[in-house]
MIGUTOR-256224 format. One record per residue (C-alpha): residue number from 1; residue in one letter; x, y, z. Coordinates in pm, 1 decimal, always signed. Each point is the difference from the previous one (the first is absolute). Example, Ala and Ser with C-alpha at 12.3 -4.5 7.8 and 13.67 -1.06 7.14 Angstrom:
<rs>
+-----+---+----------+----------+----------+
!   k ! r !       xx !       yy !       zz !
+-----+---+----------+----------+----------+
!   1 ! A !  +1230.0 !   -450.0 !   +780.0 !
!   2 ! S !   +137.0 !   +344.0 !    -66.0 !
+-----+---+----------+----------+----------+
</rs>
This chain:
<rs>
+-----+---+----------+----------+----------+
!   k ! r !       xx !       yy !       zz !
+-----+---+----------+----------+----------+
!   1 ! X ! +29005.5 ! +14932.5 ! +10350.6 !
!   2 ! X !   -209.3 !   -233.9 !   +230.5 !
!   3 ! X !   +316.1 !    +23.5 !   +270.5 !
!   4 ! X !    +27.9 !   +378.3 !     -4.2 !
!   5 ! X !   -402.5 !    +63.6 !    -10.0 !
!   6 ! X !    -29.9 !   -208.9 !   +342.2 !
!   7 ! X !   +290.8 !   +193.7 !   +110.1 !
!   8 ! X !   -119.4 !   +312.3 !    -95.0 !
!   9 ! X !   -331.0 !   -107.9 !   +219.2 !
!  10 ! X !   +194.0 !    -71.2 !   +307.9 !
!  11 ! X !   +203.2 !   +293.5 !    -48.2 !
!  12 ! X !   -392.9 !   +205.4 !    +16.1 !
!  13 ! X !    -61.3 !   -167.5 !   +253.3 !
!  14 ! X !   -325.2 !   -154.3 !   -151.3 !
!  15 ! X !   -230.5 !   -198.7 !   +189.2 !
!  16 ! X !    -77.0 !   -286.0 !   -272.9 !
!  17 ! X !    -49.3 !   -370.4 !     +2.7 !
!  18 ! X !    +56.7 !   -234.9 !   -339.4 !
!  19 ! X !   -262.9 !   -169.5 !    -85.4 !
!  20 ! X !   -161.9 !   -201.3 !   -315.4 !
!  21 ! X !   +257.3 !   -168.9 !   -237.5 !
!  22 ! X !   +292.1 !    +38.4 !   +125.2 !
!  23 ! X !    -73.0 !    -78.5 !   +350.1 !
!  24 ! X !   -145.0 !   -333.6 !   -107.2 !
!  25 ! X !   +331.7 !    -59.9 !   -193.4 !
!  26 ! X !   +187.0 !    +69.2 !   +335.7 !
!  27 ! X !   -177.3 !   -222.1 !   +169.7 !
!  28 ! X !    +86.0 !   -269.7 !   -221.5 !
!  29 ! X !   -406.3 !    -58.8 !   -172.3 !
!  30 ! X !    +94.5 !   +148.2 !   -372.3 !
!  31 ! X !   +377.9 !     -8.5 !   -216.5 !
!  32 ! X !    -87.0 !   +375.2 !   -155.9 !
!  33 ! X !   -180.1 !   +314.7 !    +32.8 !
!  34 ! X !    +52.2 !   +312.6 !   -220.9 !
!  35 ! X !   -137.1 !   +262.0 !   +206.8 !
!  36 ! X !    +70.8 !   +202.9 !   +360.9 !
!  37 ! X !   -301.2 !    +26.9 !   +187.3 !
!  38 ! X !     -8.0 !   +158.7 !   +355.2 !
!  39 ! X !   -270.9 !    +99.6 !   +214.5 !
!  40 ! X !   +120.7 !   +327.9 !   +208.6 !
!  41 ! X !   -154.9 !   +177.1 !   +277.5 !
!  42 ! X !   -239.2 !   +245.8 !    -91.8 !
!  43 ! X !    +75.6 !   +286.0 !   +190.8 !
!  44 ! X !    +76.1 !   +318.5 !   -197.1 !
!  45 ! X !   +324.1 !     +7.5 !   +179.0 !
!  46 ! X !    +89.8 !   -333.4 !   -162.2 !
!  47 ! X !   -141.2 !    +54.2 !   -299.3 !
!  48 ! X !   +224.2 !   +318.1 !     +7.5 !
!  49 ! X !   +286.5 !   -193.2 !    +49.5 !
!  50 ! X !    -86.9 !   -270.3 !   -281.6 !
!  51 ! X !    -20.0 !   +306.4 !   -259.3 !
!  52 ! X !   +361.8 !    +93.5 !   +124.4 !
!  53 ! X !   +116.6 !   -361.8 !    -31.4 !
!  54 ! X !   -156.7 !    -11.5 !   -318.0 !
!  55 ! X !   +147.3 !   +301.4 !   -156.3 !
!  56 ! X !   +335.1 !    -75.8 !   +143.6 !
!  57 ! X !    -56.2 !   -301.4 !   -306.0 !
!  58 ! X !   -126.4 !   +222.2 !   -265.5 !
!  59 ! X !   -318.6 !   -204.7 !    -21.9 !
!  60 ! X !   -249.6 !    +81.8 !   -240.8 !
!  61 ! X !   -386.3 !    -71.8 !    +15.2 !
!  62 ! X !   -159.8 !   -282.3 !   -156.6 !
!  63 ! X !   -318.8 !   -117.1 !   -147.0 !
!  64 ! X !   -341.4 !    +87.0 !   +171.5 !
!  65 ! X !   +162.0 !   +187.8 !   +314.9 !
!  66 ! X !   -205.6 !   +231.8 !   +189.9 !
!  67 ! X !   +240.2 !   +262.3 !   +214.6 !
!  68 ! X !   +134.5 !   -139.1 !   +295.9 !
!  69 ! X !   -206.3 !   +163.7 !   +248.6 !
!  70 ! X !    -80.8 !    -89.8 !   +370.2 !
!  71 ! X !   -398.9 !    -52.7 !   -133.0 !
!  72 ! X !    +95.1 !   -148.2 !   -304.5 !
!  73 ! X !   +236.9 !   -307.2 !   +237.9 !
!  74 ! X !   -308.1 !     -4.8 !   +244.9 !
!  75 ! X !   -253.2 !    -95.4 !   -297.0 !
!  76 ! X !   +236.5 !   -312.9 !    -58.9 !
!  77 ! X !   +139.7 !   +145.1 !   -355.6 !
!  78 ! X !   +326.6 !   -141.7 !   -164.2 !
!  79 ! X !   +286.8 !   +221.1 !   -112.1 !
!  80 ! X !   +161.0 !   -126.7 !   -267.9 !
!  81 ! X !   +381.9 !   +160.1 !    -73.4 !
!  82 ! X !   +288.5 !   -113.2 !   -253.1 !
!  83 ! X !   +370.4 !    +50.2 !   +135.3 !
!  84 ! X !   +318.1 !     -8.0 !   -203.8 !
!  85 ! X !   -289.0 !    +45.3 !   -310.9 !
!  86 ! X !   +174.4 !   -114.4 !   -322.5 !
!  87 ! X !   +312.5 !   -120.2 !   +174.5 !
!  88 ! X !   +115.8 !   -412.3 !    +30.6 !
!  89 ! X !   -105.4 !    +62.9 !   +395.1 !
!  90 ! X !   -335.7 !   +107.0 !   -107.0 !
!  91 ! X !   -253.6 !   -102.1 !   +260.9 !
!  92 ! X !   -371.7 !    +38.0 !   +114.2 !
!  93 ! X !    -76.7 !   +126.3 !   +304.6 !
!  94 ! X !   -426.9 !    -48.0 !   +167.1 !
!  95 ! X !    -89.2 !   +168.1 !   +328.9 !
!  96 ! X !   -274.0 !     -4.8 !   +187.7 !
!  97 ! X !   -118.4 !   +138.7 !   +341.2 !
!  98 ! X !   -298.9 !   -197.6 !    +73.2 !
!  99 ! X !    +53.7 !   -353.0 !   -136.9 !
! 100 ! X !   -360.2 !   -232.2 !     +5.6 !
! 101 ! X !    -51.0 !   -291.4 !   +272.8 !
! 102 ! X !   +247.9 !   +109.2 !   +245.0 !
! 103 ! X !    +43.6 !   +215.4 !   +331.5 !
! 104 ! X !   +117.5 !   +344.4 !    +28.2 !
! 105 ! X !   +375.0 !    +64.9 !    -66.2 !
! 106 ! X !   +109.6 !    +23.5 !   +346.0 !
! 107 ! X !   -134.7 !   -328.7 !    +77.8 !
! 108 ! X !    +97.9 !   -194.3 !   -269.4 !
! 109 ! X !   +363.8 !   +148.4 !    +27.0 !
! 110 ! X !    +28.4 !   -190.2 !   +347.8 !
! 111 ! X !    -19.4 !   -318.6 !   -180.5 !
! 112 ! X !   +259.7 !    +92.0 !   -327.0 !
! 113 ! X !   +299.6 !   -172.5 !    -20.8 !
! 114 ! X !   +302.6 !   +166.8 !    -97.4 !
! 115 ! X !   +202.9 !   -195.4 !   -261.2 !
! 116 ! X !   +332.0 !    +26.0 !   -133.6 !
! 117 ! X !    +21.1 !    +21.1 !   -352.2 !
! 118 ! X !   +217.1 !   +122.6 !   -313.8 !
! 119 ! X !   -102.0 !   +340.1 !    +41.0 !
! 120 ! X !    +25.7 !     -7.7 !   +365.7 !
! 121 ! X !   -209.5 !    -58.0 !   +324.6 !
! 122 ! X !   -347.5 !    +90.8 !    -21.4 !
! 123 ! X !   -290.8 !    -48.0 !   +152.7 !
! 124 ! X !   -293.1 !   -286.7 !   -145.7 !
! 125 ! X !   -353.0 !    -22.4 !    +64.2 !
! 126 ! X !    -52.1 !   -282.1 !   +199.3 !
! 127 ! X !    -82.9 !   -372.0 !   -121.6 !
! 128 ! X !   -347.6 !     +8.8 !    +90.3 !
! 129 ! X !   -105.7 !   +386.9 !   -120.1 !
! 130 ! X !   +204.0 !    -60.0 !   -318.0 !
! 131 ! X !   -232.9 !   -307.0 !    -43.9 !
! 132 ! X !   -315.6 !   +232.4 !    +50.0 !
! 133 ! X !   +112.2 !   +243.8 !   -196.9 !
! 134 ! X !    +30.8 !   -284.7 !   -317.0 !
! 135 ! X !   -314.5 !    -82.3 !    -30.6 !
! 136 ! X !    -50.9 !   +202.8 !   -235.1 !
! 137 ! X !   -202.0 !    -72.5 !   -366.9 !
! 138 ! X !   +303.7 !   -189.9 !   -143.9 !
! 139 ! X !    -26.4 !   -329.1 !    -17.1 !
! 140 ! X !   +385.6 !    -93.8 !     +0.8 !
! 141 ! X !    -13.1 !   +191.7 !   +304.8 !
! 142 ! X !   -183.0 !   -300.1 !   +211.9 !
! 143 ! X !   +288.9 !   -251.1 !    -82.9 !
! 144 ! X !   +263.9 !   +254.8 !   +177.2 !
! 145 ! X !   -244.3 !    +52.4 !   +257.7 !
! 146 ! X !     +4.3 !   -387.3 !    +68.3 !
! 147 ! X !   +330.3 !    -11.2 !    -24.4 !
! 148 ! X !    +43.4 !   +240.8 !   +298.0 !
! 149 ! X !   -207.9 !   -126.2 !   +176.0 !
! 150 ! X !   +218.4 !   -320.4 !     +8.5 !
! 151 ! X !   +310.1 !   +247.1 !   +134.1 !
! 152 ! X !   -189.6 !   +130.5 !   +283.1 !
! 153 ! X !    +98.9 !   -289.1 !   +142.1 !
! 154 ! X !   +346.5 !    +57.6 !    -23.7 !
! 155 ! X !     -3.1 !   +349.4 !   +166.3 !
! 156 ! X !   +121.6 !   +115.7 !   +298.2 !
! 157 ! X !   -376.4 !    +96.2 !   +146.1 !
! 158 ! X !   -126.6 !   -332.8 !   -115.5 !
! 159 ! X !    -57.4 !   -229.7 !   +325.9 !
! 160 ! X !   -127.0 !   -298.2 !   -128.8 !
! 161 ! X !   -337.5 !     +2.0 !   +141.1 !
! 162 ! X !   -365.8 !    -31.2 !    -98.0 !
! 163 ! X !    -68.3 !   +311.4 !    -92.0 !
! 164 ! X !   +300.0 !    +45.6 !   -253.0 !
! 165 ! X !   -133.7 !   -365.0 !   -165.8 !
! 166 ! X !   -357.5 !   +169.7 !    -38.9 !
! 167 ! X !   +130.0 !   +332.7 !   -174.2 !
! 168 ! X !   +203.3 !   -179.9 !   -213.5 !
! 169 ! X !   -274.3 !   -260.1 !   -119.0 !
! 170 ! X !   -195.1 !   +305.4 !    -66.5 !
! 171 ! X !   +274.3 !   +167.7 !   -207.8 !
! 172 ! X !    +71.0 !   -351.4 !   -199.3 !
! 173 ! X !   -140.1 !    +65.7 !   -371.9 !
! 174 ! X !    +87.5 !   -251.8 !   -205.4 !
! 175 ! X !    +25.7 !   -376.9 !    -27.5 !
! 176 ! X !   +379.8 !    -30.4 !    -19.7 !
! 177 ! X !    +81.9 !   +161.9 !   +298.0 !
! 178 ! X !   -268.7 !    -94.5 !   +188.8 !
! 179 ! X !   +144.4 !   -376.3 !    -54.2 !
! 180 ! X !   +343.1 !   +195.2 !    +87.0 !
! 181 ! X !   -120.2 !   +136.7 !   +316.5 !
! 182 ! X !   -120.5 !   -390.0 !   +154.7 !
! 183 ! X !   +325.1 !   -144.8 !   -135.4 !
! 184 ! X !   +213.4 !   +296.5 !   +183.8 !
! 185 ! X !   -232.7 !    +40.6 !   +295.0 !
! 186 ! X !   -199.1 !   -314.1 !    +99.1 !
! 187 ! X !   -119.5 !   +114.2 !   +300.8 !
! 188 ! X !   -190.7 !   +256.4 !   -231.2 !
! 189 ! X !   -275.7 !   -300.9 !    -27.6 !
! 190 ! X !    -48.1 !    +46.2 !   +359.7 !
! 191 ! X !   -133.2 !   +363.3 !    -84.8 !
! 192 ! X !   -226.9 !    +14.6 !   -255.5 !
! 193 ! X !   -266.3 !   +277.0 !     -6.4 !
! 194 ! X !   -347.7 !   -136.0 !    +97.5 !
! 195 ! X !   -149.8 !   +137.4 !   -260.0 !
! 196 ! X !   +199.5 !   -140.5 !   -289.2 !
! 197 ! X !   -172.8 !   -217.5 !   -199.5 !
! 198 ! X !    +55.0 !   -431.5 !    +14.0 !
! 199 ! X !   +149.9 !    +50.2 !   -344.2 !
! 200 ! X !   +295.2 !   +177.8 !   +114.5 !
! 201 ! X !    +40.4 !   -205.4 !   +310.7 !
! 202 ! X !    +16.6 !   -298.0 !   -157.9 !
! 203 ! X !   +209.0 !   +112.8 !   -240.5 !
! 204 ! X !   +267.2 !   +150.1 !   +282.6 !
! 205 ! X !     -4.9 !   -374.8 !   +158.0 !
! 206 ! X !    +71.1 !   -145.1 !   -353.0 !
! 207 ! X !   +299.8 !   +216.6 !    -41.1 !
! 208 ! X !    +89.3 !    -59.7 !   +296.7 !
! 209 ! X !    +15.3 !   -398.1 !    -97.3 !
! 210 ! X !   +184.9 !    +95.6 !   -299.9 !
! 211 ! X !   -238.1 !   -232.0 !   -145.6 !
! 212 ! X !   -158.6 !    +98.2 !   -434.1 !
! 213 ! X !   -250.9 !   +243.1 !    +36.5 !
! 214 ! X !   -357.9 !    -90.2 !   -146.2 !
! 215 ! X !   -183.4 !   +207.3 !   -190.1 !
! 216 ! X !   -300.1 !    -25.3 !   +192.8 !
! 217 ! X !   +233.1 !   +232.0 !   +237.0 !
! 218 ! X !   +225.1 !   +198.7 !   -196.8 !
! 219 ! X !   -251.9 !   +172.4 !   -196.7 !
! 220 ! X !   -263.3 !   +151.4 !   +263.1 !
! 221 ! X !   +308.3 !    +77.5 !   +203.0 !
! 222 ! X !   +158.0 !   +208.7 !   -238.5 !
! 223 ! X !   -405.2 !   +138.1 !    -89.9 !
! 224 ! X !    -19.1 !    +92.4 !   +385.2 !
! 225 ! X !   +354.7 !   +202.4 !    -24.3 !
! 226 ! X !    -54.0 !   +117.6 !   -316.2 !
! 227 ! X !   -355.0 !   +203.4 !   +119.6 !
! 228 ! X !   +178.8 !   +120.4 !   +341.7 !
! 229 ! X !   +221.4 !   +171.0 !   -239.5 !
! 230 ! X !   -290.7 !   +212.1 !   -182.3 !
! 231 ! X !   -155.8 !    +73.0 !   +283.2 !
! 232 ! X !   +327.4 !   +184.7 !    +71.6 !
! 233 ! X !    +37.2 !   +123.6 !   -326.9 !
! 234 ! X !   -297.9 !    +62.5 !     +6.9 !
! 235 ! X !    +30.4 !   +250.0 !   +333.1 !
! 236 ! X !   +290.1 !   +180.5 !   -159.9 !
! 237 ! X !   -165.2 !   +116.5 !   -298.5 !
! 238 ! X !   -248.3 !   +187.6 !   +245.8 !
! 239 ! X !   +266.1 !   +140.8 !   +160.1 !
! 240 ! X !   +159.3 !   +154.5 !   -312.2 !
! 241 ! X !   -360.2 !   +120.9 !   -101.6 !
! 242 ! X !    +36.4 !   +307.3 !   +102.2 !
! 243 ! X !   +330.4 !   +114.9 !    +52.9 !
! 244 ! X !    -17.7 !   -101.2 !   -359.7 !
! 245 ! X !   -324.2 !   +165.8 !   -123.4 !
! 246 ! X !   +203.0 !   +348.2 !   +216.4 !
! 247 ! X !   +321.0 !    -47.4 !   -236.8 !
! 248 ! X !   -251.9 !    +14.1 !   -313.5 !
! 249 ! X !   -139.1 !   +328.1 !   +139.6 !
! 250 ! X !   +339.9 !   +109.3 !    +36.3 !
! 251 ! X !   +130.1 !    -47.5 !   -327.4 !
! 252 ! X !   -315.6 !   +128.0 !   -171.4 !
! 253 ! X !    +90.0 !   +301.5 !   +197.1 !
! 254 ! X !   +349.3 !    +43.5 !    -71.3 !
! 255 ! X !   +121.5 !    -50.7 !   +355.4 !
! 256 ! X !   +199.1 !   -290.6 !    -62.8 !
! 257 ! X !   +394.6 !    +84.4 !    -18.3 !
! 258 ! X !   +147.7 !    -15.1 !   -361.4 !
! 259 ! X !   +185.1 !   -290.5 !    -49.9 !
! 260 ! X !   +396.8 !   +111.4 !    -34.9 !
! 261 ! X !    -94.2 !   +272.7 !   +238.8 !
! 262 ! X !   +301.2 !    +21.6 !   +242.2 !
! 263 ! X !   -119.3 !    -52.6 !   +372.0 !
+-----+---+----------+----------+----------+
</rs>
């Protein structure tokens, strides 16, 4: 089902770009991810083209879906659709149109990477907007965010130089792969952001050592990364406020599409 849906895309001619789960599995930061997520272009010419593409699958609605109008993409609503419903090749399918804490489409597609996979050659978000667009409210989300930010330094745009050290220190969440990062990249020491705390510094040059970590920096460390994550959190639950508080009004409404509804 997942081979013949991308086909059926390409076949549209859809402008699209996959993003979220599977993307990070494809770059090698998680094992699994259950659902298709794609961010498309929102012109009504693609979006005209996605509803062909998606009817070409006989894909139904899912929960919570608003219709899959121009305004609707702009506003930064998810469409949620089930293909091969109540089949073994059942699968979930998200969309979006205006994805938080990234640029426009256009811009972003300059940097994707296309991929070849199991259901074909398609083209990924890149490594750095996939990592903006994880830090999100979940909290497993931060350790795959870490995680690619370790792999940026094995892609083809990485050049090795200060600034790619400083992103990735600021995209370093937790503990284990921060000690990761020193042992893989040394030089990383060399880069620190000024306006880390001693804590983590100290802590880097430890690791880098490979010397038993003491308390006395282990713990406010791990405080330190453990409060940059909320503030993101934090950040994203403002940004669902309202698209959120608009989907309520929808559904109170009736303008939300049944789910089963055929697209």
């Amino acid at each position: 089902m997942i081979a013949s849906f991308f086909q059926s895309l390409e076949d549209y001619g859809v402008e699209y770009l996959l993003i979220s789960g599977q993307a990070t599995v494809l770059y090698g930061a998680a094992t699994f991810s259950e659902d298709i997520d794609l961010w498309v272009n929102l012109t009504s010419e693609n979006r005209d083209r996605l509803l062909g593409a998606l009817r070409a699958c006989s894909a139904c609605h899912y929960k919570l879906t608003p219709p899959l109008t121009v305004e609707h993409l702009q506003r930064g609503h998810g469409f949620h659709y089930w293909l091969g419903r109540d089949t073994a090749d059942e699968m979930f399918l998200d969309v979006m149109g205006t994805p938080p804490r990234v640029r426009g489409f256009q811009d972003t597609q300059q940097s994707a990477r296309w991929m070849d996979t199991g259901w074909g050659r398609l083209p990924v978000v890149g490594l750095r907007d996939l990592v903006e667009l994880k830090k999100t409210q979940r909290l497993e989300d931060y350790a795959i965010i870490s995680r690619l930010a370790l792999l940026w330094f094995a892609q083809p745009e990485c050049r090795q130089q200060p600034e790619d050290f400083l992103w990735a220190w600021e995209n370093v969440f937790t503990l284990s792969e921060l000690k990761s990062f020193i042992e893989q990249r040394p030089a990383a020491l060399g880069h620190v952001p000024s306006h880390f705390p001693s804590t983590v510094r100290e802590f880097a040059q430890q690791a880098a050592a490979d010397v038993e970590m003491p308390d006395r920096l282990e713990e406010p460390a791990s405080r330190w990364l453990q409060s940059r994550m909320a503030r993101l959190q934090k950040a994203d639950r403002g940004y669902w406020r309202s698209i959120i508080a608009e989907l309520k009004r929808f559904r109170s409404q009736g303008l939300l599409v049944p789910e089963g509804q055929p697209v």
